[in-house]
C-alpha positions in Angstrom: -85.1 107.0 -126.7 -88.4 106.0 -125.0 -90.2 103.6 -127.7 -88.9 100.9 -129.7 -90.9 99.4 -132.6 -90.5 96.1 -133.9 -92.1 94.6 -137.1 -91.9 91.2 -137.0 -93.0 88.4 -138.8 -91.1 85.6 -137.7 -88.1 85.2 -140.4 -84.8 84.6 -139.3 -84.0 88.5 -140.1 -87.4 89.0 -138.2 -85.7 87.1 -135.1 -82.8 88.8 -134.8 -84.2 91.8 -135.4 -86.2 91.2 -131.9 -83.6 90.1 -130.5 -81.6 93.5 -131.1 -84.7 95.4 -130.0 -84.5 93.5 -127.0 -81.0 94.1 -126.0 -81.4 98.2 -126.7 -84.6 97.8 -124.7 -82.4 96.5 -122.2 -80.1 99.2 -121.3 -82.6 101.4 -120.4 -85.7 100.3 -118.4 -87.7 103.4 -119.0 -88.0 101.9 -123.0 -91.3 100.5 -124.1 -90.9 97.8 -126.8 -93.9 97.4 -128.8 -93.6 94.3 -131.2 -96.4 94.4 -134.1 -96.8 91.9 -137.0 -99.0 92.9 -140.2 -101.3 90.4 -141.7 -102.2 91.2 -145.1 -105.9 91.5 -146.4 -106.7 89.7 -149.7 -107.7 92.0 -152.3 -108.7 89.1 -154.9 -112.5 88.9 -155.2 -113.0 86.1 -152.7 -114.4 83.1 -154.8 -116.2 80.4 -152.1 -114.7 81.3 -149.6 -110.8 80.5 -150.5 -109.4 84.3 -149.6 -111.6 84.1 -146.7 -109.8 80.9 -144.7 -106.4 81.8 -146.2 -106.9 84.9 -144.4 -108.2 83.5 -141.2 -104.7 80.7 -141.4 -102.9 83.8 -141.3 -104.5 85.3 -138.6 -104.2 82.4 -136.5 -100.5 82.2 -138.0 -99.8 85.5 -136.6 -101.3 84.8 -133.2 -99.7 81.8 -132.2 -96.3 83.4 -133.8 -96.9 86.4 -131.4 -98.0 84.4 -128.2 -94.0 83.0 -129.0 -92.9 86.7 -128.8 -95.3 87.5 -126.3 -93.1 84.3 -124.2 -89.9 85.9 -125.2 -90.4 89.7 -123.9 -91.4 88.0 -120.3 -87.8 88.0 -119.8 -87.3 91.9 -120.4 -88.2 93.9 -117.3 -89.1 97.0 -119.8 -92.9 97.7 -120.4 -93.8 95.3 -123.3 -96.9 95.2 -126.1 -97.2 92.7 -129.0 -100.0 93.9 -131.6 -101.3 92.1 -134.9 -102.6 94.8 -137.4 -104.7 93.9 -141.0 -103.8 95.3 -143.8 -100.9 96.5 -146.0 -97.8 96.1 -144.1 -95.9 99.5 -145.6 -98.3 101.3 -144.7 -99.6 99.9 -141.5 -96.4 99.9 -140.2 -96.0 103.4 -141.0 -98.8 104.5 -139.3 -98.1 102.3 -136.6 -94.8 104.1 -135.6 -96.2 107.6 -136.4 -99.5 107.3 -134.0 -97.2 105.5 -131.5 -94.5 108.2 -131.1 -91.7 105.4 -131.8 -88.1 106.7 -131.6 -87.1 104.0 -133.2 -88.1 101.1 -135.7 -86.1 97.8 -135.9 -87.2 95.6 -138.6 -85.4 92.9 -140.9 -84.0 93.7 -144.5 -86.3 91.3 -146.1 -89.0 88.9 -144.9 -90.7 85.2 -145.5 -91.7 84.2 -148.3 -95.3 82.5 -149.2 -97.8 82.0 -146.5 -96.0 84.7 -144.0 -95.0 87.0 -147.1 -95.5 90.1 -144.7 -92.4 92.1 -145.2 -90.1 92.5 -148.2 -87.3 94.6 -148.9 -89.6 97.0 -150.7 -91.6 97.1 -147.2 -88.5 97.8 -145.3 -87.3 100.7 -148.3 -91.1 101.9 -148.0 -90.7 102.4 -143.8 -87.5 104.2 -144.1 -89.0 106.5 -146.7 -91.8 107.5 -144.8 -91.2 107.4 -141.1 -89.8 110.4 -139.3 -88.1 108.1 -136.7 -84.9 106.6 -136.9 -85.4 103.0 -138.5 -82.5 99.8 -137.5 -82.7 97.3 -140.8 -80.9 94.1 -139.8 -79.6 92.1 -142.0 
């Protein structure tokens, strides 16, 4: 195993699914752990403005979520990279671990509701559908 993927949106399954990336990352320091989090683009006509500055809130959501991962992975001696990606999560995380060469994806069961509604069980049953890596759900 040389790549580890995490998607990550900040849930409690989200957490400890970082958290078990981290401690496989661990063993070997040869691993590079790649953490990415999906921000979804509205697809509603964008009437004055409202999809527009929900969309930017979850950018700058994501980025202040990620610059809390981005602390967290200063403590793992392995090569580390945290990326936030727009668009569909399924896909985008699909495509993410297939241009990356990821050995491995570790993402949560389910994910938040609401504002940070990013990844869902249907998201997690999409990825292990279509990725040819092995994927780690925690639960």
């Amino acid at each position: 195993m040389s790549k580890i993927v995490v998607a990550y949106d900040g849930s409690e399954l989200g957490k400890k699914a970082l958290a078990r990336a981290i401690n496989l990352a661990k063993q070997d320091e040869k691993i590079v752990l790649n953490v990415i989090t999906v921000v979804d683009r509205p697809v509603a006509p964008v009437y004055y403005g409202a999809a527009d500055a929900t969309h930017e809130a979850n950018l700058e959501a994501a980025k202040e979520m990620m610059i809390e991962v981005e602390q967290e992975l200063k403590a793992v001696p392995n090569e580390t990279k945290t990326f936030i990606i727009e668009g569909n999560p399924a896909p985008v995380i699909v495509d993410f671990v297939q241009q990356s060469g990821a050995d491995l994806i570790v993402m949560g069961s389910r994910g938040l509701s609401g504002l940070k509604e990013m990844f869902l069980g249907s998201v997690s049953h999409h990825v292990v559908q279509k990725v040819t890596c092995q994927v780690f759900i925690v639960k």
